[in-house]
py3Dmol code that shows the C-alpha trace and the ligand (Angstrom):
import py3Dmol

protein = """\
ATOM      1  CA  UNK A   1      51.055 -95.295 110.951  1.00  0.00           C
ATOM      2  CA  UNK A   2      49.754 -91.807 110.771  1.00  0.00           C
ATOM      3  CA  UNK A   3      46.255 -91.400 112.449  1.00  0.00           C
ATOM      4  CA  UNK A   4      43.739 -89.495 112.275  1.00  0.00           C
ATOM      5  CA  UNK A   5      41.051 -89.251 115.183  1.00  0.00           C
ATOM      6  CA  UNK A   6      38.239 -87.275 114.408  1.00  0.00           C
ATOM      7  CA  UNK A   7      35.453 -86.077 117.436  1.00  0.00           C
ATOM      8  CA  UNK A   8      32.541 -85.246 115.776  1.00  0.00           C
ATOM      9  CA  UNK A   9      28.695 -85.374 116.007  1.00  0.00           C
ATOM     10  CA  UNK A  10      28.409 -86.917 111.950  1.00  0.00           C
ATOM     11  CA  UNK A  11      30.742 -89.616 112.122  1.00  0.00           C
ATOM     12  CA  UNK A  12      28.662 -91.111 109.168  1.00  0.00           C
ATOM     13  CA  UNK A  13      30.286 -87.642 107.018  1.00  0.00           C
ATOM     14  CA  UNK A  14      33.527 -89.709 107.329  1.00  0.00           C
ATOM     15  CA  UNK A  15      35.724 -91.076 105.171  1.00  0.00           C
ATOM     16  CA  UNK A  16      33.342 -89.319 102.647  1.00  0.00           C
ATOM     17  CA  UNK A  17      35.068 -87.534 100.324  1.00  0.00           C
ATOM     18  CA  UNK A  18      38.780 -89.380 101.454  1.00  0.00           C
ATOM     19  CA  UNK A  19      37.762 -92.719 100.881  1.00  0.00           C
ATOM     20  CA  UNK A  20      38.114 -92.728  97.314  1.00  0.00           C
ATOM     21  CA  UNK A  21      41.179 -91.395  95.255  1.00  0.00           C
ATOM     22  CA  UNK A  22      44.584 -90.775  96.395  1.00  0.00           C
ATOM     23  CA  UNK A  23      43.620 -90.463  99.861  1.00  0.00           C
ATOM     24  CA  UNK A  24      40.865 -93.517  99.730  1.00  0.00           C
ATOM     25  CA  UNK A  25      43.448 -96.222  98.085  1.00  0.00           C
ATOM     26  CA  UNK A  26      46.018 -95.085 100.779  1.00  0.00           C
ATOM     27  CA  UNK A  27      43.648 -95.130 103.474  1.00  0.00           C
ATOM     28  CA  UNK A  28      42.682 -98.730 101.992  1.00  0.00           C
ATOM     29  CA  UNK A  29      46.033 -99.730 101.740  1.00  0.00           C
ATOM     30  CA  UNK A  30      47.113 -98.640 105.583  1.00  0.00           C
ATOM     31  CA  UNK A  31      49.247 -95.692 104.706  1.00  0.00           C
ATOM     32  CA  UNK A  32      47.149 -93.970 106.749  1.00  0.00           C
ATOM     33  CA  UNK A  33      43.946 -94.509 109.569  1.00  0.00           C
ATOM     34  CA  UNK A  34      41.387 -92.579 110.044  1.00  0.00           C
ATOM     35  CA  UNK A  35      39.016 -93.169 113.623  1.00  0.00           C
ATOM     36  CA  UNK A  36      36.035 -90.753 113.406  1.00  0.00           C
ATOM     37  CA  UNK A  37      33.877 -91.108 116.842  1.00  0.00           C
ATOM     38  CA  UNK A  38      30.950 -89.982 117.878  1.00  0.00           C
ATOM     39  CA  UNK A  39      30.587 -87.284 120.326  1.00  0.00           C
ATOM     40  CA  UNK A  40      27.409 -88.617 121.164  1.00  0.00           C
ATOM     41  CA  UNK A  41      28.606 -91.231 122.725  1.00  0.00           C
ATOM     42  CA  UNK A  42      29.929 -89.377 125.722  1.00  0.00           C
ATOM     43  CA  UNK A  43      26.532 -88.120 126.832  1.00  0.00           C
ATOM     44  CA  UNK A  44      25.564 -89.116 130.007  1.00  0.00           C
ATOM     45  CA  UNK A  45      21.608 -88.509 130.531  1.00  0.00           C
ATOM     46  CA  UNK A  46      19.316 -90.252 129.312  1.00  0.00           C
ATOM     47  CA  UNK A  47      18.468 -87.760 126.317  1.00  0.00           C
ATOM     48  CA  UNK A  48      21.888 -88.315 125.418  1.00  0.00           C
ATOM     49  CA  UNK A  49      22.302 -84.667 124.934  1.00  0.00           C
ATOM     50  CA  UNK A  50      25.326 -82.656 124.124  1.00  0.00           C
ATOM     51  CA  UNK A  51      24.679 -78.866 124.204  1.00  0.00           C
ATOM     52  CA  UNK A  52      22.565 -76.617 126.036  1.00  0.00           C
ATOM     53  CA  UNK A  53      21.961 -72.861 125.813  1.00  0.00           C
ATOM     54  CA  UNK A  54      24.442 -70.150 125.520  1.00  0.00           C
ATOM     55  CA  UNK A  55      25.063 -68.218 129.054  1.00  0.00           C
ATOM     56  CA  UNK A  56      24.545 -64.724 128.719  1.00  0.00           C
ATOM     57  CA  UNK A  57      21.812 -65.992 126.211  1.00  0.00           C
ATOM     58  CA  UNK A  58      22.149 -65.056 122.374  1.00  0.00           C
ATOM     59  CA  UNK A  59      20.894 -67.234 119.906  1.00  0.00           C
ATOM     60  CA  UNK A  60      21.620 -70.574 119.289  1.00  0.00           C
ATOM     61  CA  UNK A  61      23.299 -73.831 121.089  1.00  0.00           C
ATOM     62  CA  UNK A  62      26.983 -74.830 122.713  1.00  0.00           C
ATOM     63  CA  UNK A  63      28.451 -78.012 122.808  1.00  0.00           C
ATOM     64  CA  UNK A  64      29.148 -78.656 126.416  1.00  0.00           C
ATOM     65  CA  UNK A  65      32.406 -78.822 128.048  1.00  0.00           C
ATOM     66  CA  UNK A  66      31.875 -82.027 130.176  1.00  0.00           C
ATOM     67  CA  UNK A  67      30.221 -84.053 127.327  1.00  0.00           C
ATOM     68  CA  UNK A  68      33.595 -82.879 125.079  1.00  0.00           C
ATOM     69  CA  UNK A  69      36.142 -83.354 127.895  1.00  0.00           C
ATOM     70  CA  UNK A  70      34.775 -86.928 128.193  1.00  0.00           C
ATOM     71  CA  UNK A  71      34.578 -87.666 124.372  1.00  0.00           C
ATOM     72  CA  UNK A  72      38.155 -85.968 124.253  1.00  0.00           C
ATOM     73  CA  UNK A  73      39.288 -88.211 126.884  1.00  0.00           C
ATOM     74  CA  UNK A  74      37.928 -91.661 125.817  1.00  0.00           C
ATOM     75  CA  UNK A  75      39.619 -91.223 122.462  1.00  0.00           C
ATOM     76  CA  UNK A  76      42.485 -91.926 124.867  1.00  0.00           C
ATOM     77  CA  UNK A  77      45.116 -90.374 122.476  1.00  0.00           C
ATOM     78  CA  UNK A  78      49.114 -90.293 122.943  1.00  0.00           C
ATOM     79  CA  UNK A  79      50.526 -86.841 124.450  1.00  0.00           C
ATOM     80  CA  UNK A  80      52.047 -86.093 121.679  1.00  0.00           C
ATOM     81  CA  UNK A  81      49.554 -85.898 118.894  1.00  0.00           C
ATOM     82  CA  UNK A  82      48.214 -82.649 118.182  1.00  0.00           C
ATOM     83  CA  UNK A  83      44.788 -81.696 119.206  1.00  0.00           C
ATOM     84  CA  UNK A  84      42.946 -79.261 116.703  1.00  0.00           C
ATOM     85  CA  UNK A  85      39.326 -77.386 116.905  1.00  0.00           C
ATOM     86  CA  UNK A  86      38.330 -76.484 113.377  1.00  0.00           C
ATOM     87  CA  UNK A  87      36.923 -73.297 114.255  1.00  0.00           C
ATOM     88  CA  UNK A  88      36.878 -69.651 112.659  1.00  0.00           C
ATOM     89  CA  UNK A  89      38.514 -67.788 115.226  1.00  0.00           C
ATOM     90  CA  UNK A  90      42.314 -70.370 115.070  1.00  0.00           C
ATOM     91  CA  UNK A  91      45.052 -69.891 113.207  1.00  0.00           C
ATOM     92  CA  UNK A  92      44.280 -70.051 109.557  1.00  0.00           C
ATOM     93  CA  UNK A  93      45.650 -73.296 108.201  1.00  0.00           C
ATOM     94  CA  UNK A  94      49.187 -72.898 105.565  1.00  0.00           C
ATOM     95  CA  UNK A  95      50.723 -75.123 103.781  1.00  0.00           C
ATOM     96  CA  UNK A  96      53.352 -75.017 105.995  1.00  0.00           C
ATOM     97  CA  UNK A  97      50.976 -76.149 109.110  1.00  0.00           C
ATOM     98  CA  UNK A  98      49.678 -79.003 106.533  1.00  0.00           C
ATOM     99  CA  UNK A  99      53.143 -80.052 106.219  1.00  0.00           C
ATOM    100  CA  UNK A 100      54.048 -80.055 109.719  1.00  0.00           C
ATOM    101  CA  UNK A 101      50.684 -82.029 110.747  1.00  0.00           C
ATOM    102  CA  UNK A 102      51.796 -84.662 107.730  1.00  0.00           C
ATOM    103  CA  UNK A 103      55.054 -85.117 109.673  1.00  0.00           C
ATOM    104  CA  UNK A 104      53.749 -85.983 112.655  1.00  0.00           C
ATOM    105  CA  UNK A 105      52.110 -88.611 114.553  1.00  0.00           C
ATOM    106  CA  UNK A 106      48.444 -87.617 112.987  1.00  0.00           C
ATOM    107  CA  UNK A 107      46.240 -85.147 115.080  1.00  0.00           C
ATOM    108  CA  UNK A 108      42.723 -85.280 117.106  1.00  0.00           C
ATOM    109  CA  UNK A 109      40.368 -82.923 115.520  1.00  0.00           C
ATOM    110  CA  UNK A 110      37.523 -81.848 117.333  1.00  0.00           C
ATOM    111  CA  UNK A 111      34.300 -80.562 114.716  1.00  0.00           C
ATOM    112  CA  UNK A 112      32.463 -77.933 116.414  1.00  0.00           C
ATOM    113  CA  UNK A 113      28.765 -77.715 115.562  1.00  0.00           C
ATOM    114  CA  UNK A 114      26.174 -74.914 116.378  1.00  0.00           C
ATOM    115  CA  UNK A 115      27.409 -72.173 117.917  1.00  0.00           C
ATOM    116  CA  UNK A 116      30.564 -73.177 118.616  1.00  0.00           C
ATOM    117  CA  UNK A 117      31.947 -75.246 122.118  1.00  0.00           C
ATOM    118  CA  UNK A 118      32.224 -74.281 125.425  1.00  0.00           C
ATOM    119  CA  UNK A 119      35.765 -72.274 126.134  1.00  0.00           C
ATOM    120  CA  UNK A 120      36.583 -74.029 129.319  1.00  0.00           C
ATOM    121  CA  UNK A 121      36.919 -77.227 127.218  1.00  0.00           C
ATOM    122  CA  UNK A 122      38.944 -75.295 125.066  1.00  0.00           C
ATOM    123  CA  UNK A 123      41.154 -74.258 127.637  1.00  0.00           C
ATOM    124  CA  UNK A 124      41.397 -77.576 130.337  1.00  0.00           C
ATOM    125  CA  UNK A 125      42.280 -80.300 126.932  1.00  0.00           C
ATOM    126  CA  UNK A 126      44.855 -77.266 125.386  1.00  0.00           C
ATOM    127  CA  UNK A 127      43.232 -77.720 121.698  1.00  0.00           C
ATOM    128  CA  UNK A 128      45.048 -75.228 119.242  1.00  0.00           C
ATOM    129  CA  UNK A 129      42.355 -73.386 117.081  1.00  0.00           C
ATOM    130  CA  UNK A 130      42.239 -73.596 113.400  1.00  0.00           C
ATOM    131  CA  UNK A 131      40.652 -72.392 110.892  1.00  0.00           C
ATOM    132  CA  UNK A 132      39.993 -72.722 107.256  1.00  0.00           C
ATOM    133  CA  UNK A 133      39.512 -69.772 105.768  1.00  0.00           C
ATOM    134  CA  UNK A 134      37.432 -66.076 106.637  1.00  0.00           C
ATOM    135  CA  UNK A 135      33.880 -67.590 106.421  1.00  0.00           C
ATOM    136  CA  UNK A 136      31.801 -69.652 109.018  1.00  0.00           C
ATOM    137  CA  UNK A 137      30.659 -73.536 107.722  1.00  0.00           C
ATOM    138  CA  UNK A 138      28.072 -75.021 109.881  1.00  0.00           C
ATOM    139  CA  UNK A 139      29.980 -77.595 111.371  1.00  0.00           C
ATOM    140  CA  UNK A 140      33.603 -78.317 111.807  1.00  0.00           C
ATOM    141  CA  UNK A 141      33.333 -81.768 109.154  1.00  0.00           C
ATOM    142  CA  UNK A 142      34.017 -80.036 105.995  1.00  0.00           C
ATOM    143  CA  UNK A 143      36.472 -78.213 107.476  1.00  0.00           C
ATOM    144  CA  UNK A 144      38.613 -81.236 108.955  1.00  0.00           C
ATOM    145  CA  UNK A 145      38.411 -83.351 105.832  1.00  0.00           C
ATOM    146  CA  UNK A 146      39.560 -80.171 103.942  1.00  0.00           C
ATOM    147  CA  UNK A 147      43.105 -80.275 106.437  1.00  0.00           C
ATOM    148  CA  UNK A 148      42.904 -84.533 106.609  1.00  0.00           C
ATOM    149  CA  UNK A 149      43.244 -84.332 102.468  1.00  0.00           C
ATOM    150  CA  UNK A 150      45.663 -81.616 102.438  1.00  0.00           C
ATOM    151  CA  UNK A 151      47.617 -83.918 105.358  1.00  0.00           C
ATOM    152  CA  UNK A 152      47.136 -87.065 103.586  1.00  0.00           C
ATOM    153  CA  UNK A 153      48.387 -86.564 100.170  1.00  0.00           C
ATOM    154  CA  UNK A 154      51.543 -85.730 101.525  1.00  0.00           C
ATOM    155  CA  UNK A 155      52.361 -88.852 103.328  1.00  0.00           C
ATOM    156  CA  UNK A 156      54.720 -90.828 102.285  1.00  0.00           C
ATOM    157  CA  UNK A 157      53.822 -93.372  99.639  1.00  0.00           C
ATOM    158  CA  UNK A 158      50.657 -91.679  98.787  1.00  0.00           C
ATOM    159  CA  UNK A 159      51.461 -89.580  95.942  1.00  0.00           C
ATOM    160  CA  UNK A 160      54.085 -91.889  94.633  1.00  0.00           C
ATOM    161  CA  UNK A 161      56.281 -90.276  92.412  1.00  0.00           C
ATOM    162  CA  UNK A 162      54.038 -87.651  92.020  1.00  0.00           C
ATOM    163  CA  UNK A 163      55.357 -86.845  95.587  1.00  0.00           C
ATOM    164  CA  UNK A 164      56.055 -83.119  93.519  1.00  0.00           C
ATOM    165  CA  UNK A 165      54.940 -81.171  96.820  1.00  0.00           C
ATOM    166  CA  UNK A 166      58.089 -79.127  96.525  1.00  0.00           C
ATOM    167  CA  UNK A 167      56.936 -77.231  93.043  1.00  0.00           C
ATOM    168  CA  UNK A 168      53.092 -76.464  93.839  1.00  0.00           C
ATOM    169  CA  UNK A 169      51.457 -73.647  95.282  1.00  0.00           C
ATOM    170  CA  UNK A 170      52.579 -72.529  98.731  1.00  0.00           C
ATOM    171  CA  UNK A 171      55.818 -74.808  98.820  1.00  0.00           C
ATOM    172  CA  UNK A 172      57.992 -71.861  98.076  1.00  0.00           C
ATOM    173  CA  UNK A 173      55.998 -68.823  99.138  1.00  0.00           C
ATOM    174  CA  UNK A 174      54.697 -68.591  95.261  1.00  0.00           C
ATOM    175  CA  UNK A 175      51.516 -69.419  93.657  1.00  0.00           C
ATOM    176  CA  UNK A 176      52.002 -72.215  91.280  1.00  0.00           C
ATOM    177  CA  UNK A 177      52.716 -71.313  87.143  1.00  0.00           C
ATOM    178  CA  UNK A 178      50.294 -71.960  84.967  1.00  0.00           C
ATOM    179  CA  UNK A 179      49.809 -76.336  83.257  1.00  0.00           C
ATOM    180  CA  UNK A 180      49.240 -77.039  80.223  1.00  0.00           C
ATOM    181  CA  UNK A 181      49.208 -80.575  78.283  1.00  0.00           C
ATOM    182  CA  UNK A 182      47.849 -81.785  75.078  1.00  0.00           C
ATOM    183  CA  UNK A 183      46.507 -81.185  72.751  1.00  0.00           C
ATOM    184  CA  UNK A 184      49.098 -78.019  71.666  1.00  0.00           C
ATOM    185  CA  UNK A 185      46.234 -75.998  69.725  1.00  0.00           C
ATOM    186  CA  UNK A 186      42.905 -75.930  71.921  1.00  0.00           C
ATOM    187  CA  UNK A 187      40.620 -73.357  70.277  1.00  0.00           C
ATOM    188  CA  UNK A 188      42.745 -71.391  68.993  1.00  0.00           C
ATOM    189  CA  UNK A 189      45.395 -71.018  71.580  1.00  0.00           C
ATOM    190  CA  UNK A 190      48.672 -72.571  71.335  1.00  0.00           C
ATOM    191  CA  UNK A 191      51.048 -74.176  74.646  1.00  0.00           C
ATOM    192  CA  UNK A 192      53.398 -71.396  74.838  1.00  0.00           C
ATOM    193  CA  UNK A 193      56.394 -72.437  73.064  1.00  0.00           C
ATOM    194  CA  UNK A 194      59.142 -72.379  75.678  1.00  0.00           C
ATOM    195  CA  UNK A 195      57.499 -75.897  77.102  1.00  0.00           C
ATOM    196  CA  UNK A 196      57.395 -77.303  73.741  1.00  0.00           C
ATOM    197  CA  UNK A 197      61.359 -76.288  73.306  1.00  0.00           C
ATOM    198  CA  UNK A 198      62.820 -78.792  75.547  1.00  0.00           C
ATOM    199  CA  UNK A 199      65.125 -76.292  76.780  1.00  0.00           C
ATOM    200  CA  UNK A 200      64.814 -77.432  80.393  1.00  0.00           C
ATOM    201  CA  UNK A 201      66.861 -74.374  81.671  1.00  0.00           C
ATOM    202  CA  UNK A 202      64.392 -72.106  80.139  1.00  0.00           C
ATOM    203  CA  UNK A 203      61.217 -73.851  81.411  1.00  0.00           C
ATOM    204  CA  UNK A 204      62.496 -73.659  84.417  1.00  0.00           C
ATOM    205  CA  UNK A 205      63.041 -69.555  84.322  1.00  0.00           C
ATOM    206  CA  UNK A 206      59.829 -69.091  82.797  1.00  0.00           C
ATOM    207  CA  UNK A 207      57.673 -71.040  85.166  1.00  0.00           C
ATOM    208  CA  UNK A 208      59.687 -68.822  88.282  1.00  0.00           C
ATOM    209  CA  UNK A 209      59.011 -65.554  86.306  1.00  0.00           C
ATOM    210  CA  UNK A 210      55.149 -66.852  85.294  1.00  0.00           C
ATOM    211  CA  UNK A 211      54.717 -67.785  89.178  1.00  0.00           C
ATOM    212  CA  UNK A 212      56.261 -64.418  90.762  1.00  0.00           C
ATOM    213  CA  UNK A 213      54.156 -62.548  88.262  1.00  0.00           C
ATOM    214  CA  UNK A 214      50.948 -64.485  89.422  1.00  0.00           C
ATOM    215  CA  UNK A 215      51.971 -64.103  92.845  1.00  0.00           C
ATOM    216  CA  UNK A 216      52.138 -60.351  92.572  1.00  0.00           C
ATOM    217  CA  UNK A 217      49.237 -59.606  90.917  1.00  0.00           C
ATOM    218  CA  UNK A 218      46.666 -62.134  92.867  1.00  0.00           C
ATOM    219  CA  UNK A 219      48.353 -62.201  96.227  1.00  0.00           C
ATOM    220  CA  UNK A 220      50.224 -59.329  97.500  1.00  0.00           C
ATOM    221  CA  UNK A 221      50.267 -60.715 100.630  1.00  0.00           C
ATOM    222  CA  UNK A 222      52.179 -63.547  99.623  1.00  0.00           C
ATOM    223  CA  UNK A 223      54.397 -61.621  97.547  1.00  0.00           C
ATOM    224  CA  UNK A 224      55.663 -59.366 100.480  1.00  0.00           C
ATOM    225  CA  UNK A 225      56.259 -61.950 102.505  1.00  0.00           C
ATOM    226  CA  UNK A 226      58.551 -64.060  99.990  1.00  0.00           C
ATOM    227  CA  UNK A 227      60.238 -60.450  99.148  1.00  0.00           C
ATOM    228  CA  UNK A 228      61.172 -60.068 102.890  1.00  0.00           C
ATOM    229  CA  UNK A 229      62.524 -63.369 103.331  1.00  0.00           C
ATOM    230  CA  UNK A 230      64.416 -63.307 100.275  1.00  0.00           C
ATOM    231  CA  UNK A 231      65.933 -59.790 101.836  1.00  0.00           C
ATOM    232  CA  UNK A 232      66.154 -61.288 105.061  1.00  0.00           C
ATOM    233  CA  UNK A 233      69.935 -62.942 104.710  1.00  0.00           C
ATOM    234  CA  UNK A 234      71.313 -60.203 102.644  1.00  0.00           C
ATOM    235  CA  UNK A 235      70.493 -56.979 104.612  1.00  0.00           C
ATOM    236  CA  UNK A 236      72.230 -59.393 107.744  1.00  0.00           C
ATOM    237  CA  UNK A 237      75.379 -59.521 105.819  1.00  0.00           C
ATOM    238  CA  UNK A 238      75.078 -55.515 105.169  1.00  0.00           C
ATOM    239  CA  UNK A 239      74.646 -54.834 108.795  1.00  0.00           C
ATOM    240  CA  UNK A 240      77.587 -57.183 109.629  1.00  0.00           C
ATOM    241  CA  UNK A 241      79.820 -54.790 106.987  1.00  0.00           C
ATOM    242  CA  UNK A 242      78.709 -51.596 108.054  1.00  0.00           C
TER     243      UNK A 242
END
"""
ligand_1 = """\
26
LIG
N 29.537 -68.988 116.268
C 30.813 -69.399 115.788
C 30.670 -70.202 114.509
C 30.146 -71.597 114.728
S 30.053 -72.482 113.237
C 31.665 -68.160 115.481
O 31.076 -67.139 115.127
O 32.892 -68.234 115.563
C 29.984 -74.133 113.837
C 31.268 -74.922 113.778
O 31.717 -75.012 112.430
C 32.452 -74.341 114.529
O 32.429 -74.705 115.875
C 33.630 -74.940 113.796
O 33.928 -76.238 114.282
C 33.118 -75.073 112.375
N 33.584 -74.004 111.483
C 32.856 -73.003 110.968
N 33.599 -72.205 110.184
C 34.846 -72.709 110.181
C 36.067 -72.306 109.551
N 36.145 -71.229 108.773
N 37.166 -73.057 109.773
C 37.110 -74.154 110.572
N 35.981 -74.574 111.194
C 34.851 -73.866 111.005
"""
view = py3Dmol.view(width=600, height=400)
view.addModel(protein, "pdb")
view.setStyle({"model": 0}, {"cartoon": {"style": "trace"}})
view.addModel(ligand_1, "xyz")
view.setStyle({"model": 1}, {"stick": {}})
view.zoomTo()
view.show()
């Protein structure tokens, strides 16, 4: 079963939001587990503390490294499970990450809180930085059960038929074309009449054309990436000509 161990100083902020829903009548039903453990628990003096003072001083508190290492190490996790930091300075998490995570055995997720975590912990238990997006939370919580959904509802089994993944945003470098449903006039404005044709060939070419065009104008970014892949194969073959 895909796992999902979460270190964290709020255990209490867990399932929150993923026990109900998709991901809460999956979790319910076994398709997935989700162990969220106290970091607390590895503190060894009698305070029970787990962060002290920044070195070099600055403002704030760090999570120490021994108190982590220990908490890290109790979980007593399989090798090959991935172990994540949310944190602002990783990697900033894709689809494509999401869908790689979903694949696998279920990661450890370690939630930062205050300033941040020692590095040496960092470094000595190898966890692989991520991040959420360019803006700092005050704790890593929000941040893993943003990745743990985004995991989750691509499991299999937990979307059902629904298991679309393939046509949404992301899945194919383009930002998804704009829904619609009933009813067909909503103040004034009508479904554009290419869904209501049931010319399935057309849908089809309009949604591609309605997502490129979204994908241009609200992420460039996205756009010139998708361009040079789509380039990619072709301007091989020229080379291999010329
Ligand atoms: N001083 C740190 C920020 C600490 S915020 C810095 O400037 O980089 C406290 C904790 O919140 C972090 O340790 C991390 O676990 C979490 N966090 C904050 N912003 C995040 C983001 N954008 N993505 C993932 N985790 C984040």
């Amino acid at each position: 079963m895909w796992r999902a161990t979460v270190l964290t100083l709020f255990p209490e902020m867990f399932p929150g939001p993923l026990g109900i829903s998709l991901a809460g009548k999956a979790l319910a039903s076994n398709l997935w587990a989700l162990d969220a453990r106290d970091i607390r628990d590895a503190a060894t003096d009698k305070h029970r503390s787990v962060d002290d003072t920044p070195a070099g001083g600055g403002p704030g508190m760090v999570l120490r490294a021994d108190v982590l290492a220990a908490a890290i190490d109790a979980a007593d996790i399989a090798p090959d499970r991935p172990r994540l930091l949310m944190s602002p300075r990783g990697a900033p998490l894709t689809q494509k990450k999401v869908t790689e995570l979903a694949a696998g055995p279920g990661p450890l997720i370690v939630c930062g809180r205050f300033e941040g975590i020692d590095q040496r912990v960092i470094e000595a238990r190898g966890l692989e930085e991520v991040s959420i997006g360019d803006y700092v939370l005050s704790g890593g919580e929000i941040a893993a059960l943003a990745l743990l959904d985004a995991c989750v509802r691509l499991l299999p089994g937990v979307m059902g038929k629904l298991s679309s993944g393939t046509d949404e945003s992301f899945s194919d470098g383009l930002l998804e074309y704009p829904q619609y449903t009933r009813p067909q006039e909503f103040e004034g404005r009508t479904i554009p009449d290419v869904l209501v044709s049931g010319d399935h060939a057309r849908i089809a070419a309009w949604r591609q054309a309605e997502a490129e065009a979204l994908t241009k104008a609200r992420r460039p970014d996205l756009w010139t990436t998708k361009i040079a892949q789509n380039v990619a194969p072709r301007s091989r073959k020229d080379t291999t000509k010329g």
